[in-house]
Every structure is written in C-alpha cells, then in structure tokens.
N, CA, C and O atoms as a GROMACS GRO file, in nm:
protein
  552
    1UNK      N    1   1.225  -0.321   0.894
    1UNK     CA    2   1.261  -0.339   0.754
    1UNK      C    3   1.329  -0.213   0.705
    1UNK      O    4   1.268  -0.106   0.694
    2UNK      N    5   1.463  -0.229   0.673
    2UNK     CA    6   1.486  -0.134   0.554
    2UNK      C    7   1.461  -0.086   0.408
    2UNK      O    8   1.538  -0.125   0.320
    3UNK      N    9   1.397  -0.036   0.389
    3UNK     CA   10   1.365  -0.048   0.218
    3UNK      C   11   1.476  -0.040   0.135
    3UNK      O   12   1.579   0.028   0.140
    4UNK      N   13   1.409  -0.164   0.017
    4UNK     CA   14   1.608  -0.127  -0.074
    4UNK      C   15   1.524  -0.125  -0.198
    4UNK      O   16   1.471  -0.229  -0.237
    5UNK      N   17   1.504   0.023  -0.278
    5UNK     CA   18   1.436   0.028  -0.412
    5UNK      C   19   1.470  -0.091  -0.510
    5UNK      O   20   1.390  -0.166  -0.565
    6UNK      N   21   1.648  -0.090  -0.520
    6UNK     CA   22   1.666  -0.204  -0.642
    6UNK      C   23   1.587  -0.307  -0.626
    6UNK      O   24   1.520  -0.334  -0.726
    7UNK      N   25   1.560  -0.414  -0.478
    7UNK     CA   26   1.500  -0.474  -0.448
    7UNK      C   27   1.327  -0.463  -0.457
    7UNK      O   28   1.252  -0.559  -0.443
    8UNK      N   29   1.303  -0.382  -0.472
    8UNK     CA   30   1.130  -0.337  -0.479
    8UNK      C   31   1.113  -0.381  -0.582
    8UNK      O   32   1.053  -0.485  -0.608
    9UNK      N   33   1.186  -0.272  -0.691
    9UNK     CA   34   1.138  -0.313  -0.773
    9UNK      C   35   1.165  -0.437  -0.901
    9UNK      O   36   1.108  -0.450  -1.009
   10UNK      N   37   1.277  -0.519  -0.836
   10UNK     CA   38   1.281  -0.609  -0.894
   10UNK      C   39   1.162  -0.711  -0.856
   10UNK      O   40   1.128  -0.792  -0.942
   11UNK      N   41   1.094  -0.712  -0.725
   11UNK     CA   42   0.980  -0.802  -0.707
   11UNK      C   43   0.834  -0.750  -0.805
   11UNK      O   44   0.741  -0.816  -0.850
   12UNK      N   45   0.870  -0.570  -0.812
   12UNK     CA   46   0.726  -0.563  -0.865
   12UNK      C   47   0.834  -0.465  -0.957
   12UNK      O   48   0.916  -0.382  -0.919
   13UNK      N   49   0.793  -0.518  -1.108
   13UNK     CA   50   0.885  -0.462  -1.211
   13UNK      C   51   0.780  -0.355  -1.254
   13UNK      O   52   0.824  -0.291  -1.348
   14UNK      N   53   0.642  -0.310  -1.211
   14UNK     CA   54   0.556  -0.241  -1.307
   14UNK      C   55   0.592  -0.135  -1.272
   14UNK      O   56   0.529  -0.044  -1.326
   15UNK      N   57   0.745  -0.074  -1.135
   15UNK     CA   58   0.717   0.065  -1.053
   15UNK      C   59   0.896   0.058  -1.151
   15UNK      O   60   0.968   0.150  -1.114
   16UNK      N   61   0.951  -0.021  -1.245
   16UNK     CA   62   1.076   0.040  -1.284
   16UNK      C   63   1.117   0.157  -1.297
   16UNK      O   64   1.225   0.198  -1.254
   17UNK      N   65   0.980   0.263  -1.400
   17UNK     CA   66   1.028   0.372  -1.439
   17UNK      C   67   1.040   0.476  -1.353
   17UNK      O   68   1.074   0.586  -1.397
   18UNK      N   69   1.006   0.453  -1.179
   18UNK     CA   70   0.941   0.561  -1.100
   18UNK      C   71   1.134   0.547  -1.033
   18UNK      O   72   1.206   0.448  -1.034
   19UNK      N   73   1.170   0.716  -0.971
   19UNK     CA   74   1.269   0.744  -0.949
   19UNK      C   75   1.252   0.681  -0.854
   19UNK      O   76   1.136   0.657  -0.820
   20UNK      N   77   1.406   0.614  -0.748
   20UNK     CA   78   1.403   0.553  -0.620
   20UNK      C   79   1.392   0.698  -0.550
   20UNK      O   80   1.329   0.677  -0.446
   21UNK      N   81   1.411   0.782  -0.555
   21UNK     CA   82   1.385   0.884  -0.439
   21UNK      C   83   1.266   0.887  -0.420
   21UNK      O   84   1.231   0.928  -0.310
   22UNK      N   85   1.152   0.844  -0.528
   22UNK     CA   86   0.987   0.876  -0.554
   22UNK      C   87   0.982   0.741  -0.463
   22UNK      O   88   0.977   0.766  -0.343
   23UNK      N   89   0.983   0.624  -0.493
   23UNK     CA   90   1.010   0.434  -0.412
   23UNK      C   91   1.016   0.506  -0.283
   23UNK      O   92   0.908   0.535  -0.232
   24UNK      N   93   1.148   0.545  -0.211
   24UNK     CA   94   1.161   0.572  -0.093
   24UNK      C   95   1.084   0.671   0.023
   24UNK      O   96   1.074   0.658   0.145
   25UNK      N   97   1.034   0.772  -0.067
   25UNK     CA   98   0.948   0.853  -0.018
   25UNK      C   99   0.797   0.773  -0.002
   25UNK      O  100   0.714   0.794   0.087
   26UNK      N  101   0.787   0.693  -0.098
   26UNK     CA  102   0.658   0.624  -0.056
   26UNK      C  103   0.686   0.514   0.007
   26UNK      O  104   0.585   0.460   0.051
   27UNK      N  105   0.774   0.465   0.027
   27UNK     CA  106   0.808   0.397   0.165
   27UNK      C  107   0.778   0.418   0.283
   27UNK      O  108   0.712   0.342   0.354
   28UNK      N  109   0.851   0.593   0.334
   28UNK     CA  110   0.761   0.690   0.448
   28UNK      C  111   0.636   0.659   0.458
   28UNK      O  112   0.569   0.603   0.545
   29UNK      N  113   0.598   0.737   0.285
   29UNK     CA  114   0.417   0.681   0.324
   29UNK      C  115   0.332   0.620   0.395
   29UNK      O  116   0.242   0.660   0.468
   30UNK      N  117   0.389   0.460   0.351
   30UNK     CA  118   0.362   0.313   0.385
   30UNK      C  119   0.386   0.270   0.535
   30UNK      O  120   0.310   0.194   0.596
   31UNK      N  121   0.482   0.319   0.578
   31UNK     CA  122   0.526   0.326   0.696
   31UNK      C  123   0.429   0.389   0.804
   31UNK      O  124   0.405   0.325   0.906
   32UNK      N  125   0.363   0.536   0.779
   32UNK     CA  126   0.263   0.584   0.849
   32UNK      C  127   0.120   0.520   0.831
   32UNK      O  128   0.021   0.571   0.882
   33UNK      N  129   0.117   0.407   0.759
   33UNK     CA  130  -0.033   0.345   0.742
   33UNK      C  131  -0.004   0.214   0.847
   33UNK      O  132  -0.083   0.183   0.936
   34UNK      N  133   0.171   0.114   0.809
   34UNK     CA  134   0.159   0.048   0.863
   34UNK      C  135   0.288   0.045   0.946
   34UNK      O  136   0.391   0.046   0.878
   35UNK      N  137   0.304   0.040   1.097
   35UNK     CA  138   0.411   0.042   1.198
   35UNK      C  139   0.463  -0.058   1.139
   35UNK      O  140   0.415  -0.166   1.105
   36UNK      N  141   0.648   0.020   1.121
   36UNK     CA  142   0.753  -0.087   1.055
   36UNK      C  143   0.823  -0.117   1.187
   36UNK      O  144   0.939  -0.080   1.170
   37UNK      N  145   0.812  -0.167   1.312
   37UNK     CA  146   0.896  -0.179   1.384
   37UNK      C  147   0.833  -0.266   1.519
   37UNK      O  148   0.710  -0.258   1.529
   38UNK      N  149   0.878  -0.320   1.586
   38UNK     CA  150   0.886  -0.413   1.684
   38UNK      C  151   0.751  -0.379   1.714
   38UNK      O  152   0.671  -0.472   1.704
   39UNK      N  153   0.706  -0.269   1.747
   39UNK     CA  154   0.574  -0.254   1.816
   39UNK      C  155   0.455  -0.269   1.729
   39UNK      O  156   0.348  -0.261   1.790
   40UNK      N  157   0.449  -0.288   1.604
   40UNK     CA  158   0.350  -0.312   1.507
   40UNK      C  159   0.217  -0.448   1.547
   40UNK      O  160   0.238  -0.544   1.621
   41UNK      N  161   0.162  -0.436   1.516
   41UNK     CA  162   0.035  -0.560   1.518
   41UNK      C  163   0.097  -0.658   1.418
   41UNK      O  164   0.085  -0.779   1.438
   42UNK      N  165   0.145  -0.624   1.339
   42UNK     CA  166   0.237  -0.720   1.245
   42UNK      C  167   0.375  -0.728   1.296
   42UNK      O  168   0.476  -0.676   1.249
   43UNK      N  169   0.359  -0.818   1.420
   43UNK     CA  170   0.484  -0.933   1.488
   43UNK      C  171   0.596  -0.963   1.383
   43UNK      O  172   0.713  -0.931   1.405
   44UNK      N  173   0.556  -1.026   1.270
   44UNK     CA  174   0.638  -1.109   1.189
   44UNK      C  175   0.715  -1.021   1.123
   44UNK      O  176   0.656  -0.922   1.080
   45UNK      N  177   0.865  -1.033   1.098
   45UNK     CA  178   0.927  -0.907   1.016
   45UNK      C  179   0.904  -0.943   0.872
   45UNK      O  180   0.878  -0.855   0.790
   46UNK      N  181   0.917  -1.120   0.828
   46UNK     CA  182   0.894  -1.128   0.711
   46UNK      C  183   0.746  -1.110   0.650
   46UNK      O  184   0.728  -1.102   0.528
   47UNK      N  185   0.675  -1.105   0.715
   47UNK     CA  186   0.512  -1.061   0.681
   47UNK      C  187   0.505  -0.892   0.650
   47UNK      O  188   0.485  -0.840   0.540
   48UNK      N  189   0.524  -0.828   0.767
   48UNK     CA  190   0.559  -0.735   0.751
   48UNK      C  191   0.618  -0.646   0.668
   48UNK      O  192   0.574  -0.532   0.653
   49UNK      N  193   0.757  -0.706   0.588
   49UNK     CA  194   0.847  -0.632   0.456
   49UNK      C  195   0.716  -0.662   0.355
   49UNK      O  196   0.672  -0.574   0.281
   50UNK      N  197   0.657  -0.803   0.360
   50UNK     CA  198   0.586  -0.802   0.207
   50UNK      C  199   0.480  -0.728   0.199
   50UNK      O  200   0.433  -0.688   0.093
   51UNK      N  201   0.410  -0.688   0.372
   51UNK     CA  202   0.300  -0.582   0.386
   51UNK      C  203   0.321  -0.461   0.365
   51UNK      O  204   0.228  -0.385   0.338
   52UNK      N  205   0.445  -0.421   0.374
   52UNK     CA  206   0.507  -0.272   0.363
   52UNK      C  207   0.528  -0.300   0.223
   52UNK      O  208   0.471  -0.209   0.161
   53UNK      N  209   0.583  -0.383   0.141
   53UNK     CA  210   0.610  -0.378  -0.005
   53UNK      C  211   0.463  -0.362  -0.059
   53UNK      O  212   0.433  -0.248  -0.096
   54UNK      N  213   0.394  -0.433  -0.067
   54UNK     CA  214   0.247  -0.439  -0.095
   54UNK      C  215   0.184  -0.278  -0.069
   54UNK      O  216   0.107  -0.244  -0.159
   55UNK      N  217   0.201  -0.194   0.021
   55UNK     CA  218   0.170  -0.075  -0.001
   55UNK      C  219   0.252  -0.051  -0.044
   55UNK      O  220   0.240  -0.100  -0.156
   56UNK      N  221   0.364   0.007  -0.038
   56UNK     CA  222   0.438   0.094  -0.134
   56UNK      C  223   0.395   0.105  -0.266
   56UNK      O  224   0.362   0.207  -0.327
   57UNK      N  225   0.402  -0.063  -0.321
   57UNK     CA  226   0.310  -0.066  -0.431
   57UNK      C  227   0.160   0.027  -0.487
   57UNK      O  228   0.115   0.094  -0.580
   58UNK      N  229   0.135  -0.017  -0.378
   58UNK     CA  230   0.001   0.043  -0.355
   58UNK      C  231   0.031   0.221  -0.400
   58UNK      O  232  -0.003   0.299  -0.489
   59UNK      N  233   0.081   0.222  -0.325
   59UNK     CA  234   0.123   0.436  -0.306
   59UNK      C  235   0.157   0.466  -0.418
   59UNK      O  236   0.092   0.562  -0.459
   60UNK      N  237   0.250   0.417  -0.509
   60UNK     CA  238   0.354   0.426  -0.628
   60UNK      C  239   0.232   0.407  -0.712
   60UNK      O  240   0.212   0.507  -0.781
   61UNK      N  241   0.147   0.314  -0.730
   61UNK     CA  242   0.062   0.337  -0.859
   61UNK      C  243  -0.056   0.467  -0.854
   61UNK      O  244  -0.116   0.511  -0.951
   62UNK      N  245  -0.067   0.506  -0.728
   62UNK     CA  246  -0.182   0.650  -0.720
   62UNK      C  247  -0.110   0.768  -0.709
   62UNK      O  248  -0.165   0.878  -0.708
   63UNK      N  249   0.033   0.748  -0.698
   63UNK     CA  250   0.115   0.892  -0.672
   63UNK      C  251   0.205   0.870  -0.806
   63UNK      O  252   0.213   0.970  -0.876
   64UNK      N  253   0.259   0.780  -0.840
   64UNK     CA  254   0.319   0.819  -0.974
   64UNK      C  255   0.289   0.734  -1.085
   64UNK      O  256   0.318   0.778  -1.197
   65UNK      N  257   0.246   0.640  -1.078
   65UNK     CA  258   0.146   0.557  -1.203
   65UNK      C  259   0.253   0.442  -1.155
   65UNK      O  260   0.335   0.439  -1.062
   66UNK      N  261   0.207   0.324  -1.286
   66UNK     CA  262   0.255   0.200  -1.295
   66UNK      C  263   0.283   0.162  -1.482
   66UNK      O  264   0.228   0.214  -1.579
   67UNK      N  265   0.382   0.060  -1.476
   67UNK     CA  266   0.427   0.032  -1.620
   67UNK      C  267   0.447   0.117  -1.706
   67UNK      O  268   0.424   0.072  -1.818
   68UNK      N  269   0.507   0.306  -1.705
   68UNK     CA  270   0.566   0.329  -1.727
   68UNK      C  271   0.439   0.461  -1.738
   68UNK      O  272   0.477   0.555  -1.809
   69UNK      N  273   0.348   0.472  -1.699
   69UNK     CA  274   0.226   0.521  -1.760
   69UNK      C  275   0.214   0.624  -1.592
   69UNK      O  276   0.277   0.613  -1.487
   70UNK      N  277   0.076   0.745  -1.645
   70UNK     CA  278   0.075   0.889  -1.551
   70UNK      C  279  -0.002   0.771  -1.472
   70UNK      O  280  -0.044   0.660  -1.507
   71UNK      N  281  -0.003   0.857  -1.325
   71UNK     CA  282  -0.098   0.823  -1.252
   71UNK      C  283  -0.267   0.826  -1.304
   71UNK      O  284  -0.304   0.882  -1.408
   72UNK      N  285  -0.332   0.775  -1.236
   72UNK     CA  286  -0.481   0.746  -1.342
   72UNK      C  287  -0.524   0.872  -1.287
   72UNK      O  288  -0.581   0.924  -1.383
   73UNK      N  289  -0.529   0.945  -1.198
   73UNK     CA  290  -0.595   1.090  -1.130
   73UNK      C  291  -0.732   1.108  -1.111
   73UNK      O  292  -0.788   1.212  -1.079
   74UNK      N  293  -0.796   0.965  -1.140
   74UNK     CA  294  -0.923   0.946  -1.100
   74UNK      C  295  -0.912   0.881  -0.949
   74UNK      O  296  -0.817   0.807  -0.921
   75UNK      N  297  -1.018   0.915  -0.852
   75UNK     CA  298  -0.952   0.847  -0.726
   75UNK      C  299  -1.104   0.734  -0.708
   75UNK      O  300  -1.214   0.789  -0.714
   76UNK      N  301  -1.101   0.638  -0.695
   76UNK     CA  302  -1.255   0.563  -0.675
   76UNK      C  303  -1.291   0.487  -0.811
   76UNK      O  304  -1.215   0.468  -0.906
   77UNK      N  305  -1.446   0.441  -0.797
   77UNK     CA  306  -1.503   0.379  -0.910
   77UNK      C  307  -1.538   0.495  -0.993
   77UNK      O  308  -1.558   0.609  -0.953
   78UNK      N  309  -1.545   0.446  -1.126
   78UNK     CA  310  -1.601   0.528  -1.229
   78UNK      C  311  -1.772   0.492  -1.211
   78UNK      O  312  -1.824   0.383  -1.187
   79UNK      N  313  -1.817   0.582  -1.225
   79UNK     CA  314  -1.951   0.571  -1.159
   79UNK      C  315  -2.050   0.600  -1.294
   79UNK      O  316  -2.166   0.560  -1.286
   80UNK      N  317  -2.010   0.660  -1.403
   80UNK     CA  318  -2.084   0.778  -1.502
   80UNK      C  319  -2.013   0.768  -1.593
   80UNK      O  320  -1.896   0.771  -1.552
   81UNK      N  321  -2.021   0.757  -1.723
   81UNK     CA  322  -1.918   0.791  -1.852
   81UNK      C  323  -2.013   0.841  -1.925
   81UNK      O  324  -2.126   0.794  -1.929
   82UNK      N  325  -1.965   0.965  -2.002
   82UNK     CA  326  -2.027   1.012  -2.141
   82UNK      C  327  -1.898   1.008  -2.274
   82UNK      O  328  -1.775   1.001  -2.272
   83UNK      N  329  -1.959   1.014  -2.339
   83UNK     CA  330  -1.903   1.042  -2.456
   83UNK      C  331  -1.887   1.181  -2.554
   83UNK      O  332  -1.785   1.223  -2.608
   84UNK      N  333  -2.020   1.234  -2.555
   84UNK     CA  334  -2.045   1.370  -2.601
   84UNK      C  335  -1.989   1.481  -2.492
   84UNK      O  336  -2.032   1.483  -2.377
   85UNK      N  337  -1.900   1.562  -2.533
   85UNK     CA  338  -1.836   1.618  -2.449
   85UNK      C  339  -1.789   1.595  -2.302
   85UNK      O  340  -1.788   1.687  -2.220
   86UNK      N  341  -1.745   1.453  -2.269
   86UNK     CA  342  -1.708   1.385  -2.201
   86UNK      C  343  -1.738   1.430  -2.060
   86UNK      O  344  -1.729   1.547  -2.023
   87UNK      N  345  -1.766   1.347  -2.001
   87UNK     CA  346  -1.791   1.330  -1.846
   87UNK      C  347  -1.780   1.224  -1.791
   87UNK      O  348  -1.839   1.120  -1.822
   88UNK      N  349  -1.685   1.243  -1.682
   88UNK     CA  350  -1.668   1.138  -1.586
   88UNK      C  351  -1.676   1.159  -1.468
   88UNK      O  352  -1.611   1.249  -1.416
   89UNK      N  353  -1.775   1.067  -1.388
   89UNK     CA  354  -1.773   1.058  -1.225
   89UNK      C  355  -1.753   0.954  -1.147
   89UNK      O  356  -1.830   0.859  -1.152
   90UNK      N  357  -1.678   0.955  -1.088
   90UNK     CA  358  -1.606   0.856  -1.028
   90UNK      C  359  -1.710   0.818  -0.846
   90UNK      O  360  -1.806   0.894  -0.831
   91UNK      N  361  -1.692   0.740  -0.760
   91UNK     CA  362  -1.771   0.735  -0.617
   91UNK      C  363  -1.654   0.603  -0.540
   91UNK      O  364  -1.579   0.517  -0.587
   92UNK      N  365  -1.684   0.640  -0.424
   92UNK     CA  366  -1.658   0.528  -0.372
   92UNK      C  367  -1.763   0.378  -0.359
   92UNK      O  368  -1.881   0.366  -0.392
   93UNK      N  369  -1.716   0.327  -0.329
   93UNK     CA  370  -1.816   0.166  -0.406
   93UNK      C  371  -1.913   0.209  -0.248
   93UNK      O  372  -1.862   0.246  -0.142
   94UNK      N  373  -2.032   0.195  -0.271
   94UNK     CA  374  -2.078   0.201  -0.146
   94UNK      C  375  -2.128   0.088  -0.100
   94UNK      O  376  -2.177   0.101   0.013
   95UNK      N  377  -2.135  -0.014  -0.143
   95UNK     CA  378  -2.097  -0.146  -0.043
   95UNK      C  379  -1.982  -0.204   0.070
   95UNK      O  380  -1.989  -0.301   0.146
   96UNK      N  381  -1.869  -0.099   0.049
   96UNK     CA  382  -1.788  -0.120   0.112
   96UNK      C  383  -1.710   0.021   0.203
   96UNK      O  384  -1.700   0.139   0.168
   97UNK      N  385  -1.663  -0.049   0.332
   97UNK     CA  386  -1.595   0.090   0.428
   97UNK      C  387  -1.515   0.223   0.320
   97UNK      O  388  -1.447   0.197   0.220
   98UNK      N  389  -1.534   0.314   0.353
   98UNK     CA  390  -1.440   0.419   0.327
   98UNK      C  391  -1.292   0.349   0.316
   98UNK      O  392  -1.250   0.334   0.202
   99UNK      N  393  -1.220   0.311   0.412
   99UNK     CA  394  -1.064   0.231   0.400
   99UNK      C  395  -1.086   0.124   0.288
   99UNK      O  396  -1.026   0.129   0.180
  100UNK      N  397  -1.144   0.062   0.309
  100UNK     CA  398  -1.180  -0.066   0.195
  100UNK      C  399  -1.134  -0.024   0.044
  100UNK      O  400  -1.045  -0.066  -0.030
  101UNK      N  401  -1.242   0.085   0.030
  101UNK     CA  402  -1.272   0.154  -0.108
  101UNK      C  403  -1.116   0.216  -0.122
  101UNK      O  404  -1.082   0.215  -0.241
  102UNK      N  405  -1.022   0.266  -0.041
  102UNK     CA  406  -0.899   0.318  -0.119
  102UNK      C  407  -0.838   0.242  -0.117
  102UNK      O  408  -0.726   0.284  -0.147
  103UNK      N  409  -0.837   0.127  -0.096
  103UNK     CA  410  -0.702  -0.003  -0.118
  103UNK      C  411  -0.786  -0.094  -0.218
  103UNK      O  412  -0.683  -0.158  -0.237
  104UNK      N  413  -0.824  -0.120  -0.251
  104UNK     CA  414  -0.910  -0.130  -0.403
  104UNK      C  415  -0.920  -0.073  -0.485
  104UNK      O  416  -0.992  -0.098  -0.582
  105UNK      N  417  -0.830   0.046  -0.466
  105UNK     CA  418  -0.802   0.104  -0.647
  105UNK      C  419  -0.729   0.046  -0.731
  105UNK      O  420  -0.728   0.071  -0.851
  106UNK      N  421  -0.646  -0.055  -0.660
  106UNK     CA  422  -0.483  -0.083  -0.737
  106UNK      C  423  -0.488  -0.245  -0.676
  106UNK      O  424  -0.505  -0.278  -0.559
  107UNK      N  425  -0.466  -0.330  -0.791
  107UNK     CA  426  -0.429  -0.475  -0.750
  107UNK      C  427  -0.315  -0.512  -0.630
  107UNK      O  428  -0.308  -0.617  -0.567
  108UNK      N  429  -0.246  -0.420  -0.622
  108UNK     CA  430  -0.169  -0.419  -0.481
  108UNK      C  431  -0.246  -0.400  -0.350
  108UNK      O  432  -0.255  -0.470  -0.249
  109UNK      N  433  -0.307  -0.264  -0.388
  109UNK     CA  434  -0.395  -0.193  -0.255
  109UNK      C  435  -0.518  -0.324  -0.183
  109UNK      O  436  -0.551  -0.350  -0.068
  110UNK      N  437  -0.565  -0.389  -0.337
  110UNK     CA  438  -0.657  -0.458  -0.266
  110UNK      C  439  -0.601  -0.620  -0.184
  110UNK      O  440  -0.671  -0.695  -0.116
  111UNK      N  441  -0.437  -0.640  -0.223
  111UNK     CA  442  -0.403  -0.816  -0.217
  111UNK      C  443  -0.355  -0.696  -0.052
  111UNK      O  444  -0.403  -0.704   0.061
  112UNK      N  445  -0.298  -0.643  -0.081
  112UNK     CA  446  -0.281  -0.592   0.101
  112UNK      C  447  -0.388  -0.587   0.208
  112UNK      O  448  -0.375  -0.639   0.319
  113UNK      N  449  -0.495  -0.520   0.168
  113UNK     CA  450  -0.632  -0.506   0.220
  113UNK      C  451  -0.682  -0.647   0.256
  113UNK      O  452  -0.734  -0.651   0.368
  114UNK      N  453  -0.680  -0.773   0.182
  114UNK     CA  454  -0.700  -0.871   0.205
  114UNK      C  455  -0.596  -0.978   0.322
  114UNK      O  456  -0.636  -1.070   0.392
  115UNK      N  457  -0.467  -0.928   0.310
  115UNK     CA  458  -0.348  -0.973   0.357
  115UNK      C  459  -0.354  -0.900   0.495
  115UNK      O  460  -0.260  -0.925   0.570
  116UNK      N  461  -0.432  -0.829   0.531
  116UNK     CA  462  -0.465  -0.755   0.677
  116UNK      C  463  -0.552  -0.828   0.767
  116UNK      O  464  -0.546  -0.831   0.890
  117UNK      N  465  -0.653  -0.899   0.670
  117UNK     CA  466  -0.775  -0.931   0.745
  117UNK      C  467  -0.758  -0.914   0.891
  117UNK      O  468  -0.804  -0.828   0.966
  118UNK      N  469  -0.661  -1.045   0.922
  118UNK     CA  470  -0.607  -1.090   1.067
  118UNK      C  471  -0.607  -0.978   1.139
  118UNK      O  472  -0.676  -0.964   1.240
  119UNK      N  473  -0.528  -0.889   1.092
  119UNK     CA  474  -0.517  -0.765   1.183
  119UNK      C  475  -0.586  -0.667   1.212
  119UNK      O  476  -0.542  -0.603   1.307
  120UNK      N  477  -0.675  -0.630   1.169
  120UNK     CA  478  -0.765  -0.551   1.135
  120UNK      C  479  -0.918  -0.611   1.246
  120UNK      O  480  -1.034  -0.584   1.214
  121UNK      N  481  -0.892  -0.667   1.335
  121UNK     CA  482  -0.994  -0.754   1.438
  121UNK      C  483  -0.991  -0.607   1.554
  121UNK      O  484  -0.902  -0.525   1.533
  122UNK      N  485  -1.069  -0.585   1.646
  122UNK     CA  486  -1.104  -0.535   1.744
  122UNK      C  487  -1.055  -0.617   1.866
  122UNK      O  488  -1.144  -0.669   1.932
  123UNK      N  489  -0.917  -0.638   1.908
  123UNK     CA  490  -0.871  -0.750   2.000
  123UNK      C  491  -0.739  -0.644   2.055
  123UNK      O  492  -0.699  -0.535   2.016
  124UNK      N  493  -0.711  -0.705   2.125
  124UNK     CA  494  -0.561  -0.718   2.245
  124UNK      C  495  -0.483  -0.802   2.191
  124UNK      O  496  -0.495  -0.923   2.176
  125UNK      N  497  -0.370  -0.701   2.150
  125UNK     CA  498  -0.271  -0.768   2.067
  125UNK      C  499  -0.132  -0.714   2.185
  125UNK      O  500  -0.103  -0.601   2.224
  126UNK      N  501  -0.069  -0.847   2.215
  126UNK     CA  502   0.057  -0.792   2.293
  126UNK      C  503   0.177  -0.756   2.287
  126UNK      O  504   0.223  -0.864   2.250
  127UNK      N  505   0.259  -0.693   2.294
  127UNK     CA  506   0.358  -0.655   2.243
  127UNK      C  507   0.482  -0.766   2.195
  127UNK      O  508   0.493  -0.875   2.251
  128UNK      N  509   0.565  -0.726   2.096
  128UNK     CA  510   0.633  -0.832   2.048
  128UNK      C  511   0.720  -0.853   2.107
  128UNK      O  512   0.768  -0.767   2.180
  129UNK      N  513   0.792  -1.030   2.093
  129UNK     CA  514   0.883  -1.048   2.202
  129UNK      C  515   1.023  -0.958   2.146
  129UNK      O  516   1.090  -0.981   2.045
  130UNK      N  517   1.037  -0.876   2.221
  130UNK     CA  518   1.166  -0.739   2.153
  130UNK      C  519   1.326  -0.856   2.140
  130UNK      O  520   1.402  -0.838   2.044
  131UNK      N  521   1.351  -0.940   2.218
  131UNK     CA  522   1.434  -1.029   2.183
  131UNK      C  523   1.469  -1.086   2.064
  131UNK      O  524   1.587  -1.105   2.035
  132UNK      N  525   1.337  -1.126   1.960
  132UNK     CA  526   1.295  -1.161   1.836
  132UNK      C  527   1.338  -1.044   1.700
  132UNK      O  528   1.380  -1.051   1.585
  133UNK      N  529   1.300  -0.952   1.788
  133UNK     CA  530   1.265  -0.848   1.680
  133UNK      C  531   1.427  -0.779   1.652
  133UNK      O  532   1.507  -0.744   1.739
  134UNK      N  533   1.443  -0.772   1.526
  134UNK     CA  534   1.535  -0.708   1.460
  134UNK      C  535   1.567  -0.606   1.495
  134UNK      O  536   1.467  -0.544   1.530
  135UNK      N  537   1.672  -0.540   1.508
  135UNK     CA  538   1.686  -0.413   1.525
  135UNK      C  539   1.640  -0.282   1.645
  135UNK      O  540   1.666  -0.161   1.648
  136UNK      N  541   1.571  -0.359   1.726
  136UNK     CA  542   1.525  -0.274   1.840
  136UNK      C  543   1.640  -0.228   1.912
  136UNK      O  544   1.749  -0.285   1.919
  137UNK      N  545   1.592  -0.079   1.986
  137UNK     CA  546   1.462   0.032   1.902
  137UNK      C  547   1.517   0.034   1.817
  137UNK      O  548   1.628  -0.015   1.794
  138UNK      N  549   1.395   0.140   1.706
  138UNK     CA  550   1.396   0.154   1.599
  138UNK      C  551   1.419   0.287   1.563
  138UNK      O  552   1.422   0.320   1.445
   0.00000   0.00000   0.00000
C-alpha cells in the first residue's frame, strides 16, 4: 500500500487538521506495528490498506489529537479523579493484555485490535502467493 493523506483523510475526516507530513510519518509508524508488504500475515492488500488506515488513525489521535483538538496526553484508563486541587491517575485496564490496553485508547485503536483477531492466533502462516501480491519486492 501506498499511503495517499488526501485519501486518509477523506475516509476519516476527524485527522483534517493534522499536517500530511504528521499523516505520513505516522504511516511509518503503522507500518512498523503492521508489515505493509507481500510478506505480512495480512495476505489481503485490500484488508491490509484498511488495517494500516485503522492504525494510522489510531497513531494520529495519541500523537497529534483528533477533530481539531491537542492530543489527550493521558495514556490508559483514568483510574482516580479529584477535584480539589486536581488529580488524575490514569492505569492500564487490568483485565486486559498490555497490547490490548494501548489499542483501546482510541475508537480506531480498538475496531483494529478487533479487526486482528484472525491474526493474532499462535499458527503457521505461509507465505503469500508473490504472483498475487502487488508490487513485489517492496
């Protein structure tokens, strides 16, 4: 997949205000979580662009916010609130894995996290038929 910002963010309009150089760099990101290329566990290229879009998403709302707004700079659940000279503590949910808990910060992070299941198995996965695959190498 090539990433094309105009295209990003016309599917997800909440990352408009974020610069495409900021889009593209978290593209990289996305890329080191999930293999964009023939050899990936994700065979399918069109599964794949919406899994790579789906993080990016993901990245863009914890690195530069969403709908026009700062990043939240809390990382996890809010765990604690005060009011009188304010305090906040945030945790990871401890019902769930460490990975779990950071793709569940953001309605993207978690429809990806869910959109993995399949892949995310302890199995022998074989390499893709490179004939199929776009652009090989990559």
């Amino acid at each position: 997949m090539t990433f094309d910002p105009a295209a990003f963010v016309q599917a997800f309009p909440a990352f408009a205000t974020v610069p495409q150089a900021a889009l593209t760099a978290n593209f990289a990101l996305a890329c080191l979580q999930l293999n964009n290329s023939c050899g990936s566990v994700v065979c399918d290229a069109p599964t794949r662009a919406q899994l790579l879009n789906l993080l990016v998403a993901h990245i863009t709302a914890l690195l530069n916010g969403a709908n026009g707004q700062p990043p939240q700079g809390v990382v996890g659940r809010i765990a604690q609130a005060s009011e009188g000279s304010v305090s906040v503590s945030a945790e990871w949910a401890a019902s769930v894995s460490s990975s779990e808990a950071y793709y569940i910060q953001t309605p993207w992070g978690a429809a990806y996290w869910q959109a993995t299941l399949p892949y995310r198995t302890a199995r022998y996965v074989p390499p893709c038929d490179f004939d199929y695959c776009e652009g090989w190498p990559q």
